[in-house]
Structure formats: C-alpha cells, structure tokens
N, C-alpha and C positions, 0 to 999 in steps of 0.2 A: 699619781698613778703608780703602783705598782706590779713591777713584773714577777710573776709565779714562777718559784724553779722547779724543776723536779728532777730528780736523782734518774739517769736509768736503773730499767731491771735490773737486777745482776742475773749474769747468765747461769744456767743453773748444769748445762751440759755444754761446755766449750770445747769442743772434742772436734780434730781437724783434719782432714787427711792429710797424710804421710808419704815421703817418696820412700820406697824400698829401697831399701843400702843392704838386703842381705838376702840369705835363701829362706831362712825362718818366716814365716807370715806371726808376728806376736798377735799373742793372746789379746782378744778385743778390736780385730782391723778383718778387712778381708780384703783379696785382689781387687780392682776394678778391672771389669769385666771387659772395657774399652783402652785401658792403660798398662800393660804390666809392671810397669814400673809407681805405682800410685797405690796406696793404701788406703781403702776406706772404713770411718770408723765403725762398728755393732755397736748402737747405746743398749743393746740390753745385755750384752757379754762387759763393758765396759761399766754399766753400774752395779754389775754384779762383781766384779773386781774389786771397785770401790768399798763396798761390803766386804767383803773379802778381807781387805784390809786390814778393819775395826776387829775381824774374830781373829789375827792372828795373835794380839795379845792375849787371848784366851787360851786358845787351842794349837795344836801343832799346825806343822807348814801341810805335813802330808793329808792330814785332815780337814784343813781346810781347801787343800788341793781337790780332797775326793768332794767333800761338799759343793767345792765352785764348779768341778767337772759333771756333776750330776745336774745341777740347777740350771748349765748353761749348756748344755749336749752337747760342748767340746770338751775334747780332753786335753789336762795342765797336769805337769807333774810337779810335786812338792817342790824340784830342783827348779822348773823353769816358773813356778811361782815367785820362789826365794829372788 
C-alpha cells in the first residue's frame, strides 16, 4: 500500500494584517474599523502594486505612480512609491 502525497497550494495572496507603528496608512492596507492600531490588507490596491513593480523597469517611478493612482483611486506619489 502506498501512501499519496501531495504538495500544498501555494498561496497566491499571502497578504496579513499589520500593527500600525506610524501615522502614514501605506499604500495597499486600510484601518480597521474596530482596531486603530491594526492594519487591514486591499488585495486589489496590493496586486496592483505588485504590477507596479514589473513596469518600473520600463517606465519612470512618477509614471507609474500616476498609472497605479489612477487604476487603484488612491493616490501614491513617485516618492512614496520609490
């Protein structure tokens, strides 16, 4: 008799909430609504960062500052992207 293995999924969004250590909310987190001090994560401001990423060896920080702020209807600037 043999035993079948199997691999987990890999997770594909492993994204966790956050204790706030600052005033700033970063880009891809929001308050929780019940915790002030807890950060919850936006997977759709967060896979769009991740995107984000791959175009900055293409294009500038500012540009793809304005592209991630127009895609995710928050605003990033080039510097708090950098």
């Amino acid at each position: 008799m043999t035993k079948e293995w199997k691999l987990p999924a890999p997770e594909v969004n492993n994204w966790k909430p956050l204790v706030r250590v600052g005033r700033v909310i970063p880009f891809g987190y929001c308050q929780d609504p019940t915790d002030p001090d807890i950060l919850l994560p936006v997977p759709k401001e967060l896979e769009l960062l991740e995107e984000a990423k791959k175009h900055i060896k293409k294009y500038s920080y500012r540009n793809v500052a304005a592209w991630l702020s127009e895609q995710s209807g928050r605003y990033i600037s080039h510097v708090g992207l950098y």
